[in-house]
C-alpha positions in Angstrom: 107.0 108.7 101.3 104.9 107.7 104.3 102.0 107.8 102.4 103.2 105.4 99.5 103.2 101.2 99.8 105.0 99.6 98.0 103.5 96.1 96.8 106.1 93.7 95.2 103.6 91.2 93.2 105.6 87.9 92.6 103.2 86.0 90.4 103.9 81.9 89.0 106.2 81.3 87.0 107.1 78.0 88.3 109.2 76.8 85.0 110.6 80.3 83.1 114.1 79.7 85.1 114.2 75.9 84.2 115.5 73.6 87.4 116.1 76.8 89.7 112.5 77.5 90.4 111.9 73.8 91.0 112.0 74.5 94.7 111.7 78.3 94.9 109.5 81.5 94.0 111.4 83.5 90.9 111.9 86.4 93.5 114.5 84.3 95.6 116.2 82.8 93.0 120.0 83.8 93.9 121.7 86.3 92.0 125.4 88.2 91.5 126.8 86.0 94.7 125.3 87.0 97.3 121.9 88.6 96.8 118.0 87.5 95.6 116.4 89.2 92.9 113.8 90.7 95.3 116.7 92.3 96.7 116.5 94.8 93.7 113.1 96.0 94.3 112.6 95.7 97.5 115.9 97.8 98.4 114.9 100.9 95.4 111.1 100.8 97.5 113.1 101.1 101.2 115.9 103.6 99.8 113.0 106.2 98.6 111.6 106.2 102.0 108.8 103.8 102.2 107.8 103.1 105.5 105.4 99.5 104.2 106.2 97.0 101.5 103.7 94.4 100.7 105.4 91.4 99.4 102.3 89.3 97.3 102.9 85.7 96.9 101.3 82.3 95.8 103.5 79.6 96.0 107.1 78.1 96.8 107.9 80.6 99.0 109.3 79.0 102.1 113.2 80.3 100.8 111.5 83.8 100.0 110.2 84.1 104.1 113.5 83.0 105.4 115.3 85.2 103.4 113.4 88.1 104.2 112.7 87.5 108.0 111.2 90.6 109.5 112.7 93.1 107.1 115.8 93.8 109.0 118.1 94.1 106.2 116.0 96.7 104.8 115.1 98.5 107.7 111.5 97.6 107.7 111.1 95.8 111.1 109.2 99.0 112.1 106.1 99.0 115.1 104.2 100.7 112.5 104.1 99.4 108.5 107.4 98.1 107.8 107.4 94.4 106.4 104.8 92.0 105.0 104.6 89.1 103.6 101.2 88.0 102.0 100.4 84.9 101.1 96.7 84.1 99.8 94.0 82.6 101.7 93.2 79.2 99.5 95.9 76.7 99.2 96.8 76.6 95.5 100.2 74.6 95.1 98.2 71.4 93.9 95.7 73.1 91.5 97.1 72.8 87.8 96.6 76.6 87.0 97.3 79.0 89.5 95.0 82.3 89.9 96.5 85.8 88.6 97.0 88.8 90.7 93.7 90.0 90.9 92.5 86.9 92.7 95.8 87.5 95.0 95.0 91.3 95.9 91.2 90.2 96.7 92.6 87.7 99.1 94.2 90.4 100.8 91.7 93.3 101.0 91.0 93.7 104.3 94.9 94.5 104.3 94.3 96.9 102.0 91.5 98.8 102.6 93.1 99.4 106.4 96.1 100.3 105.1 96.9 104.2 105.3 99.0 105.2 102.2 97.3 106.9 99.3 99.1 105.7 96.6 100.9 101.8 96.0 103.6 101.7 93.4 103.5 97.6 91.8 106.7 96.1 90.7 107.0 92.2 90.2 110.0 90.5 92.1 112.2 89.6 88.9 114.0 92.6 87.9 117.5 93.4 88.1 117.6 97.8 88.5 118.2 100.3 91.0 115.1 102.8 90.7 114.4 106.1 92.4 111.1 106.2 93.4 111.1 109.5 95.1 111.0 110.9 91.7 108.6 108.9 89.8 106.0 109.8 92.6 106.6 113.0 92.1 105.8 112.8 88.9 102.8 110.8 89.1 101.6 114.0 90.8 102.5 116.4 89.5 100.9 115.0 86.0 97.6 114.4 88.2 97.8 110.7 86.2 95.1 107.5 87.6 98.1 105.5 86.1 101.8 106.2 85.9 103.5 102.9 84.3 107.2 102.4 83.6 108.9 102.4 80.3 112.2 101.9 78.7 113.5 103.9 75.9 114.5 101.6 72.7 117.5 100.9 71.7 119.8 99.5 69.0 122.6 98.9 71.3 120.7 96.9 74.4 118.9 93.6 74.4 115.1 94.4 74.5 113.4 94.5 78.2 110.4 92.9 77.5 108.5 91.5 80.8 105.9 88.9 79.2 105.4 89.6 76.0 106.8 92.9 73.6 104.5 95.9 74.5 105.1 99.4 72.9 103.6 103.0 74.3 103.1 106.1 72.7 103.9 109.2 73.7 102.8 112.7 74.2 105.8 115.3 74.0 104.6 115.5 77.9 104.6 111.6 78.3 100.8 111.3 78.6 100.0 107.7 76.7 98.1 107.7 73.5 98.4 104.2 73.0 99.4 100.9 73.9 100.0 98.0 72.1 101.4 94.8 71.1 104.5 94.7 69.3 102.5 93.0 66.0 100.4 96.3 66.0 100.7 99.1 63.7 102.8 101.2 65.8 105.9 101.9 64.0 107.8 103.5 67.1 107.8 103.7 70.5 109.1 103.1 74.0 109.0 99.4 75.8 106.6 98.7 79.1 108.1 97.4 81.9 106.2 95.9 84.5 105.8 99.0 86.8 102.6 101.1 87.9 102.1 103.9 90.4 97.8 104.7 91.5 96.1 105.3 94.0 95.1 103.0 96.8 91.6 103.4 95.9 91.7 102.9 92.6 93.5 99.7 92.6 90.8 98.6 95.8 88.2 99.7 92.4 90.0 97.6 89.6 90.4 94.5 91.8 86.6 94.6 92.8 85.7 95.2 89.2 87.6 92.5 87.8 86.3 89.8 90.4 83.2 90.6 89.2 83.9 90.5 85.6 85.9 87.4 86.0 89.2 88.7 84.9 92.3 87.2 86.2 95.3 89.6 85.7 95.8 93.6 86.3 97.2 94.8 83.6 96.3 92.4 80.9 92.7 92.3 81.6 91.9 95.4 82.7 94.5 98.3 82.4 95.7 97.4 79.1 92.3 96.4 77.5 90.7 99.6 79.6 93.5 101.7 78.5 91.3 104.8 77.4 89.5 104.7 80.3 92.5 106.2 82.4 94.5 109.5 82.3 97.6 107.1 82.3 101.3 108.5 82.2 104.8 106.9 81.5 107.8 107.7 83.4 111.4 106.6 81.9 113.5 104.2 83.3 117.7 105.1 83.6 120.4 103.4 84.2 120.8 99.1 84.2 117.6 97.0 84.1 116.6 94.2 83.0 113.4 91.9 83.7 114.7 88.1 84.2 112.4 86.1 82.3 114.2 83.3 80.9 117.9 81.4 81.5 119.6 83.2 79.3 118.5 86.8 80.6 119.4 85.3 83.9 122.8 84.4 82.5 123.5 87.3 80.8 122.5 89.7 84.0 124.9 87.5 86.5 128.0 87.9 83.6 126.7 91.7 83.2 128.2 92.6 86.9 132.0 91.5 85.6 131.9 94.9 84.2 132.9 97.3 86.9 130.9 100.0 85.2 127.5 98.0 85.5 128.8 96.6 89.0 129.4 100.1 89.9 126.1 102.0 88.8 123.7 98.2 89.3 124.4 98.3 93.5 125.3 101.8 94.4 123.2 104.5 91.9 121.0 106.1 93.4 120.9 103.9 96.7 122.8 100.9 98.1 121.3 97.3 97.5 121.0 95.9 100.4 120.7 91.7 101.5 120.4 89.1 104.0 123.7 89.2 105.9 125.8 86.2 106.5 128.8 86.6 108.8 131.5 83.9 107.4 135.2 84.0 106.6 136.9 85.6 104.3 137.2 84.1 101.0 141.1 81.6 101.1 143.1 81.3 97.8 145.3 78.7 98.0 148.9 78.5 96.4 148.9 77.9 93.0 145.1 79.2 92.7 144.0 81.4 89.9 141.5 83.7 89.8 140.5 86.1 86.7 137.6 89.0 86.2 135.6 86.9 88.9 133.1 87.8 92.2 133.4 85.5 95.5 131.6 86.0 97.3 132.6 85.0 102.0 133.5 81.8 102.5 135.0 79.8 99.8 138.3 78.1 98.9 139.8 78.5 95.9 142.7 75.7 94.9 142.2 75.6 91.4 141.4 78.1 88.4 138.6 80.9 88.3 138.0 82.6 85.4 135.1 85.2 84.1 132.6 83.3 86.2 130.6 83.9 89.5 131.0 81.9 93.0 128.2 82.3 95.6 129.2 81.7 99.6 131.0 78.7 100.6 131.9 77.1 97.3 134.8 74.8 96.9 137.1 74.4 93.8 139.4 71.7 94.5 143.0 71.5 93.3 143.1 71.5 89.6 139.5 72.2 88.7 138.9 74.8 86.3 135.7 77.2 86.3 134.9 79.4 83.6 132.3 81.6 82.2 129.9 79.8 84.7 127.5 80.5 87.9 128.7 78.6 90.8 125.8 79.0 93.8 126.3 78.8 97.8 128.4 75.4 99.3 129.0 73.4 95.6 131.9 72.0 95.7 134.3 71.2 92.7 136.5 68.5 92.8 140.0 67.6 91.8 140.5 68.3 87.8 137.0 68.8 87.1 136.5 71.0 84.0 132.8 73.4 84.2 132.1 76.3 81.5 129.2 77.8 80.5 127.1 76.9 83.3 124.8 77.3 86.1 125.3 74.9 89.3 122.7 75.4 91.6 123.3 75.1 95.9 125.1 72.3 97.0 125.9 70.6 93.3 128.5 68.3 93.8 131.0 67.6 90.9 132.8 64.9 90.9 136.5 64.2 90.3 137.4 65.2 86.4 133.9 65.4 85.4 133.4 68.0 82.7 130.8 70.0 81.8 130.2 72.3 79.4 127.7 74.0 77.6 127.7 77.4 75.4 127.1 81.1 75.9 123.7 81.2 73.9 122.5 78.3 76.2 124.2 77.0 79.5 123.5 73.9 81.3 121.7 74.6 84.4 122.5 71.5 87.1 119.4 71.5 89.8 120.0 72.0 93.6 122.0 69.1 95.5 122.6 66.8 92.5 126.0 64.9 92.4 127.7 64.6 88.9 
C-alpha cells in the first residue's frame, strides 16, 4: 500500500456537535474515553499499510495538531511519507462562510502533484468504524473503476448512516453504480453512501482543477455526484460497526454503543487495533463504598461515589455521594459531593458543584461546554 495516500478531509462543521466544537475541529472531538474520532480513520488507513496520510483542515485545529504530533501513535513519523497535517494557505476563521474541499485540495497542490502514490482513498474525520482498506483497494482494481465510493447496506434493524443528507445507489449484481440519488427520488431501493471514495491521484489533481474553474465548491456534491455518468464509478460494502457522527445524539448513541462488549469488542480490535495518543497516568482508584456498573474509566480518575451505564474520560473525579448515570463524563471534571448527573455530556474540566443536579433524557442530553462551573 505504498503507492496509496490516504487523505482524511475534515471539512466545517463548526456547530453540528453543539458546545463541543466551540473550540475544536469535529475530528478531535473526544470519544469512548480515551480516543478522538480521527483516531478511527486514521488508525483503519495506517493498519492497511499506508506509508502517507494527508490530514486536510480549515479551522480550529490547534487540539487536532497536538493530538496528533508527528504521527507517532500511528507509526507514521517515517523519513519518507508518514504524517501530514495541511492546513490551507488563506486564513479563513473570520470569514462568515468557509470554502469547501475543492478550494482546500487546490491550496495544497503542489503537495499533491509531488506526491508519489497512484491512488488516494478520502474519508472525512467523523466516523466511528474499523475498515480494511487492503481490500477495498483491491477491489477498486480489480473492477478497473475511476471511482470506488463506500456504501452501507439498509437495514430495518440499524439507525440509518447518513453523512449529510440521505443518498441511495444502485446496483449492478457486480456493484457497478447505475444511479445515485437523493433519498426524495424515485428510487424505491437501494444501499446508503457513506462518505468514502478511492481514485486515482490524477484524477482527483483533474476534478479539483476543473471545479476551480467552474466555480464549484465541494467534491462530491458538485462534481461527482452531479457528473455521476461521466465516471465508471463502483461501490464497495461496508461490514461491521459504523456510524458517521453528525449530530449530538449520534454522538451520544455511539459513546453508549461501546457498553456492549460485543460492539466494544469488534469497534477497536476487527480487523486492526485502534490506536491513540498515549498518556502515561495512574491507574484508575475506587474508593470504599464506590459503585461502579456497565461503565469505561478510562487512567486516572477517583471514583467515591456511584457510576452507572455511563462513560468517564482520564482524570475525572466523582466525589463522595455523587451519582453518574447514563452520561459522558470527559478528561479532569470533577463531581462533587451528592451531585446527581444523567443523561448528559460534560465536556473537559466541567465542574459540578455540590448537589447540583442535572438531568436531561436519552432522545436529547444536555451537553455542558468545556470549563464551565455549575
Amino acid at each position: 500500500m505504498k503507492d496509496v495516500m490516504g487523505i482524511i478531509n475534515v471539512k466545517a462543521q463548526d456547530d453540528i456537535l453543539s458546545e463541543l466544537t466551540d473550540f475544536r475541529c469535529i475530528a478531535s472531538v473526544p470519544f469512548g474515553g480515551r480516543y478522538r474520532l480521527i483516531d478511527f480513520v486514521l488508525s483503519s488507513m495506517a493498519n492497511s499499510g499506508m506509508h502517507k496520510v494527508a490530514v486536510f483542515t480549515l479551522n480550529k485545529d490547534r487540539s487536532l495538531v497536538d493530538h496528533l504530533g508527528k504521527g507517532e501513535s500511528w507509526d507514521l513519523n517515517r523519513k519518507e511519507d508518514g504524517l501530514h497535517i495541511l492546513s490551507p494557505n488563506v486564513f479563513y476563521s473570520s470569514q462568515p462562510t468557509l470554502p469547501g474541499d475543492i478550494k482546500c485540495f487546490y491550496s495544497q497542490m503542489d503537495f499533491l502533484e509531488r506526491s508519489r502514490q497512484k491512488d488516494v482513498v478520502i474519508a472525512p474525520g467523523n466516523l466511528v468504524c474499523n475498515l480494511d482498506f487492503q481490500k477495498a483497494i483491491a477491489f477498486h482494481r480489480e473492477k478497473g473503476a475511476d471511482i470506488t465510493v463506500f456504501y452501507r447496506a439498509e437495514s430495518e434493524d440499524e439507525p440509518r448512516f447518513t453523512w449529510r443528507r440521505k443518498l441511495k445507489i444502485k446496483l449492478s449484481p457486480s456493484n457497478r453504480v447505475l444511479q445515485m440519488e437523493e433519498e426524495a427520488g424515485t428510487m424505491e431501493t437501494g444501499a446508503e453512501l457513506v462518505e468514502i471514495f478511492i481514485m486515482s491521484k490524477l484524477l482527483l489533481l483533474e476534478m479539483v482543477e476543473t471545479g476551480i474553474i467552474n466555480g464549484a465548491d465541494d467534491l462530491f456534491e458538485d462534481i461527482i455526484f452531479k457528473q455521476q455518468d461521466k465516471y465508471n464509478i463502483y461501490a464497495y460494502p461496508v461490514e461491521g460497526y459504523f456510524t458517521v457522527i453528525n449530530s449530538i445524539d449520534r454522538y451520544y448513541k455511539a459513546n453508549m454503543d461501546l457498553l456492549n462488549p460485543r460492539i466494544r469488542q469488534s469497534l477497536f480490535f476487527q480487523p486492526g487495533l485502534i490506536y491513540t495518543k498515549g498518556k502515561d497516568e495512574p491507574s484508575t482508584k475506587y474508593a470504599a463504598g464506590s459503585r461502579v456498573v456497565n461503565s469505561l474509566l478510562a487512567n486516572g480518575c477517583l471514583v467515591e461515589g456511584t457510576v452507572e451505564h455511563s462513560i468517564l474520560f482520564r482524570g475525572v473525579k466523582i466525589k463522595k455521594g455523587a451519582s453518574i448515570k447514563n452520561s459522558i463524563i470527559m478528561q479532569k471534571s470533577q463531581i462533587n459531593e451528592n451531585a446527581e448527573v444523567e443523561y448528559a455530556i460534560l465536556d473537559k474540566e466541567v465542574t459540578v458543584s455540590k448537589d447540583r443536579r442535572i438531568t436531561g433524557r436519552e432522545s436529547s442530553p444536555v451537553v455542558i461546554g468545556k470549563r464551565k462551573k455549575l
